[in-house]
C-alpha positions in Angstrom: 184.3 39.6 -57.9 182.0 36.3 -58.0 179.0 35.8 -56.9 175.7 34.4 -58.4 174.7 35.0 -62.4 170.9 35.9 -62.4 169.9 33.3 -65.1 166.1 33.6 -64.8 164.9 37.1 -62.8 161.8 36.2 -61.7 158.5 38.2 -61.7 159.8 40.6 -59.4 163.3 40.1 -57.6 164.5 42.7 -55.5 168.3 43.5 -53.7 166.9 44.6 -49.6 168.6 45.0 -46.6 167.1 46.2 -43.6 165.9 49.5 -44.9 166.9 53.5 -45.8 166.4 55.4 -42.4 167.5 59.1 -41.9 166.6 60.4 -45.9 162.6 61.2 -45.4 163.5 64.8 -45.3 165.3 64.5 -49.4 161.6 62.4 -50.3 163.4 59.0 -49.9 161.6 56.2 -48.6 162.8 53.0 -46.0 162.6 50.7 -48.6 163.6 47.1 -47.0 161.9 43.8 -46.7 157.8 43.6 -47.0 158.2 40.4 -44.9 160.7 41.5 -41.7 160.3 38.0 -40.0 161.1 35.6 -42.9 164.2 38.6 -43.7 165.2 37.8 -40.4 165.1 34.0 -40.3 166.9 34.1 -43.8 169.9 36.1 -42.5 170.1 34.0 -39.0 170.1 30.6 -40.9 173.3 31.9 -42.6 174.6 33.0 -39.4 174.5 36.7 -40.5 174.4 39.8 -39.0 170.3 40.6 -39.2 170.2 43.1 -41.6 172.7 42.4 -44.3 171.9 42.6 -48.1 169.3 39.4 -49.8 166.8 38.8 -52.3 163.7 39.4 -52.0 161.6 36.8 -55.0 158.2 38.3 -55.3 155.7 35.4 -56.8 158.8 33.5 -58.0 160.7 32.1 -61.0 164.3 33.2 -59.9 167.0 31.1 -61.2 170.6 31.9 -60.2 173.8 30.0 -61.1 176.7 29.7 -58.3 180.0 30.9 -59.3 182.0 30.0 -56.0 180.7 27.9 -52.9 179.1 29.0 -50.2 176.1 28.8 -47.8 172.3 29.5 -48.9 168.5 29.7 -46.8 165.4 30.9 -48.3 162.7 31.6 -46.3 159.1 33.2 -46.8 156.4 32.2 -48.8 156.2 28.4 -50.1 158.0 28.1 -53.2 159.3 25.4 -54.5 163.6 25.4 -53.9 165.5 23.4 -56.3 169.9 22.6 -56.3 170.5 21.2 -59.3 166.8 20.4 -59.9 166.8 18.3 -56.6 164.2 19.7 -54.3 165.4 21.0 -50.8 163.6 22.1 -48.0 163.1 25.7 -47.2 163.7 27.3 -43.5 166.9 25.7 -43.3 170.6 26.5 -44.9 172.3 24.6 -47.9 176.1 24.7 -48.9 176.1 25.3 -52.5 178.9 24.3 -54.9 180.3 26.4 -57.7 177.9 25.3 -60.7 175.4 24.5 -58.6 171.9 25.8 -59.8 169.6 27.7 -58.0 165.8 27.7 -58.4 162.8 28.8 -56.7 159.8 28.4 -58.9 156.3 30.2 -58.1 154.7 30.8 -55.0 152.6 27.9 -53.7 151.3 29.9 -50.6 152.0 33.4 -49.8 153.7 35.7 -52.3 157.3 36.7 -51.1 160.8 34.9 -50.8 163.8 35.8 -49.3 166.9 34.3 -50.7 170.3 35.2 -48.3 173.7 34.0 -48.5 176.3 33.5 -46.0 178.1 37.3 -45.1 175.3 39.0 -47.2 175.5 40.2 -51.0 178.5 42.6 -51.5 176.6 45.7 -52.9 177.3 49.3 -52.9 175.0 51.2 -50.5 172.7 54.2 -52.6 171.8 56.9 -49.0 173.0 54.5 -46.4 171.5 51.2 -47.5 171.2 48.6 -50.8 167.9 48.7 -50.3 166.2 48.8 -53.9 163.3 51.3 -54.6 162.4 51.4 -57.8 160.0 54.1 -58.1 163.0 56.3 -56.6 165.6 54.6 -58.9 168.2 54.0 -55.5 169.5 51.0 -54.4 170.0 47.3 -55.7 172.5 47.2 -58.5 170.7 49.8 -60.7 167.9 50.9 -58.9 165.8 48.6 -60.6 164.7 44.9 -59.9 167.4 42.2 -61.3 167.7 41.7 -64.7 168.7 38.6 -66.8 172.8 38.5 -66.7 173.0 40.4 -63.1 175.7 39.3 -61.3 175.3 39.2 -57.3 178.6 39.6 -55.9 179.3 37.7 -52.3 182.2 36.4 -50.9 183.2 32.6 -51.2 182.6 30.3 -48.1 183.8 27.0 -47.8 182.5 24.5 -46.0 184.8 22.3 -43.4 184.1 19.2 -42.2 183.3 20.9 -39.0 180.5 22.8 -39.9 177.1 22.1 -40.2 173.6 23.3 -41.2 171.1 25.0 -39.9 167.5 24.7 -39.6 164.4 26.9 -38.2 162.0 24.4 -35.7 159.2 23.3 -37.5 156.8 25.1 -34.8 158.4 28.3 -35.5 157.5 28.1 -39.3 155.1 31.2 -40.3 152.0 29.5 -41.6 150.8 31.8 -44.8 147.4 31.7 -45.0 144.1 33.4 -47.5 143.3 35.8 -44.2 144.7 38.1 -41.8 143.8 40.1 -38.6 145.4 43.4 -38.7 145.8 44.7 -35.3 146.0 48.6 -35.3 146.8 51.5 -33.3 144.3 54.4 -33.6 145.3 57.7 -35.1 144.8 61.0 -33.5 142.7 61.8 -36.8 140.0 58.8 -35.9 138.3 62.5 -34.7 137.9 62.9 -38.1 135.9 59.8 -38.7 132.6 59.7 -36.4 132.0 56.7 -34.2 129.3 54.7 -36.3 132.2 54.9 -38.9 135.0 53.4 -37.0 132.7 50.8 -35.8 131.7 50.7 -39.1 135.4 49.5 -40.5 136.8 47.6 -37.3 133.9 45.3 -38.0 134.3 44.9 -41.6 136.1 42.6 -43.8 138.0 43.6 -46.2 139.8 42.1 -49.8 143.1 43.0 -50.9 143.2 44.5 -54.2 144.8 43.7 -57.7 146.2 47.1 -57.5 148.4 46.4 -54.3 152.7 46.5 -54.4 155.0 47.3 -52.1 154.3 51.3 -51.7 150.8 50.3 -50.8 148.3 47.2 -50.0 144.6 48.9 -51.5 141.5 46.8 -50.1 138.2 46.7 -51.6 135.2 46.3 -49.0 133.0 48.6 -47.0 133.8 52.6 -47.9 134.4 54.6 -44.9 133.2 57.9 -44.8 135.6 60.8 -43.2 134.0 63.9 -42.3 136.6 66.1 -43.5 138.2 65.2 -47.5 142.0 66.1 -47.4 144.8 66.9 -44.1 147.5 69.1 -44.6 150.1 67.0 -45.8 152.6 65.6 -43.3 155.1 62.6 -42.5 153.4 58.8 -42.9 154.8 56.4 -40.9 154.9 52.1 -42.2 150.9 50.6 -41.1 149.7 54.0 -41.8 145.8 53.7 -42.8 145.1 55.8 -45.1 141.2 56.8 -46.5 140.7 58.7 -49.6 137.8 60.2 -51.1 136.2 56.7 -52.5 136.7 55.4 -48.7 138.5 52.5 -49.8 141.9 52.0 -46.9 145.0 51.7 -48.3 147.7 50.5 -45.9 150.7 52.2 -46.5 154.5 49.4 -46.4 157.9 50.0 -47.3 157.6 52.1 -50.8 155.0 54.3 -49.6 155.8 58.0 -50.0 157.1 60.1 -47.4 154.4 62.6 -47.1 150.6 62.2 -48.0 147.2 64.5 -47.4 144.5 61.9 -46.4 143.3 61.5 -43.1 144.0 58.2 -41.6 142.2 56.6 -39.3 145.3 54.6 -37.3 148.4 52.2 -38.1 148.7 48.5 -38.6 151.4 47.2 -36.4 155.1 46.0 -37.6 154.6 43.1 -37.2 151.4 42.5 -39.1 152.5 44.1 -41.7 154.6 40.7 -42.3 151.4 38.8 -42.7 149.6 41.2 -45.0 152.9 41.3 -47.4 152.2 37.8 -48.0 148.5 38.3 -48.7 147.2 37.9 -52.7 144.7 39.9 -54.3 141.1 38.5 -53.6 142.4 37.4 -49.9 140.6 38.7 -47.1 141.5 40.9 -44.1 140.2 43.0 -41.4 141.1 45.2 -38.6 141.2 44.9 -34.9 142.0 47.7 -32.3 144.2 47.8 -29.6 146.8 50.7 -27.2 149.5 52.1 -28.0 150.8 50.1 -25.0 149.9 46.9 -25.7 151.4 46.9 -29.6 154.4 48.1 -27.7 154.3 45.0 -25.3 153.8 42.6 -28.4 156.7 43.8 -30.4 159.1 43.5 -27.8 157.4 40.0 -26.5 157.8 39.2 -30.1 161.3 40.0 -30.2 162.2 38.3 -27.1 160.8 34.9 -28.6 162.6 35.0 -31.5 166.1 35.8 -30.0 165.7 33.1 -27.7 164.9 30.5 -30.6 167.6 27.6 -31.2 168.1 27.0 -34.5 168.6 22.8 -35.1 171.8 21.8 -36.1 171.2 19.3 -39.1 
């Protein structure tokens, strides 16, 4: 089958599709994309259904050579997108050529890329999913992230005289910035943590850590103090706050192991989770908050905008 040769691999490139659900209980994680909305935008710009196979280009440096025509969007952080060593815009879809040349070079602002193409990458599903984990060794091609020769097979498309690209509003563009406000629900351990000390981190800022990936985002700032040092271990949902014994939060994403023994003190929401993905080391962040109810009432509000979005026509 054709596809796309992987000429250049990047720093850290990645097969995801919407995630691995239903295999916690065997110790494997969700996997899927660190940044849901640009995933999402990606796979609508190719006219997909929203959680077929991609790329996802941590930092940058991919380079991928056509092998049949078909249609192309990257979305996600700003890197510079090169056809043939022409630039192109982002947030919008491209017919590509067979021998056309692929590039996206190194992140500009934000850290992660998602490269789709039209009817999704055909790979063969690891548990349910192609979503790649590499500290489980499932999904992608090999369980690993792509190497130099990969091939990523897809199915041709070509493009009539009829057709016609697509292109994400300018206003509905994610800006990717050096900050984020991480709105979170409480846990039912915050009894764990007196309240000096969850007044203590709510009003804190925090910086995101060298030592962050995709199973976890570590943040250096004000320790928090827990008055008890370890939880029997149980199930850790994606947000999950975790504080270990130096008091430093880790916030738990896609990779994060299914089961852990530090208290937490609550959950980032779904949807800023996106933004922190896209954070650096040495950016800042801090945490804000809010009910149950109300993080259910912006997810779906959230939602609701984005289905009703119409994509240009360009």
């Amino acid at each position: 089958m054709l596809g796309f040769l992987v000429k250049k691999p990047g720093v850290l490139s990645l097969i995801q599709d919407s995630g691995r659900f239903g295999h916690a209980q065997m110790g494997l994680t969700q996997g899927g994309p660190a940044d849901k909305e640009a995933f999402y935008w990606a796979n609508r710009l190719c006219n997909n259904d929203v959680d077929v196979a991609m790329v996802e280009v941590s930092v940058g440096g991919i380079e991928l050579l056509a092998q049949l025509d078909t249609v192309i969007a990257v979305t996600g952080a700003k890197m510079q997108l090169s056809i043939n060593a022409k630039e192109v815009p982002m947030w919008r879809s491209h017919q590509i050529k067979a021998g056309d040349l692929i590039t996206l070079d190194y992140a500009q602002s934000g850290l992660r890329s998602y490269l789709a193409v039209k009817g999704g990458f055909k790979i063969k599903e690891s548990f349910g999913s192609v979503s790649t984990v590499c500290r489980e060794g499932v999904g992608g091609l090999k369980g690993s992230q792509l190497l130099k020769h990969d091939l990523l097979p897809c199915d041709e498309y070509k493009f009539s005289e009829t057709d016609y690209s697509l292109m994400l509003p300018a206003d509905q563009v994610p800006h990717y910035g050096q900050s984020a406000r991480l709105r979170t629900i409480p846990s039912y351990q915050q009894q764990h943590f007196n309240s000096f000390e969850q007044r203590l981190f709510y009003s804190s800022e925090y910086s995101v850590s060298s030592d962050s990936d995709r199973m976890g985002y570590r943040l250096k700032g004000q320790a928090i103090n827990c008055e008890v040092s370890g939880i029997l271990s149980e199930g850790i949902c994606h947000g999950a706050i975790q504080i270990p014994a130096d008091g430093q939060p880790i916030v738990l994403l896609n990779d994060r192991q299914t089961i852990g023994g530090y208290p937490k003190i609550g959950s980032v929401i779904s949807i800023d989770t996106n933004k922190l993905a896209q954070l650096r080391p040495s950016d800042k962040v801090h945490f804000e908050p809010i009910s149950m109810e109300k993080a259910n009432n912006i997810f779906h509000l959230s939602r609701h905008k984005s289905r009703a979005v119409t994509l240009i026509k360009c």
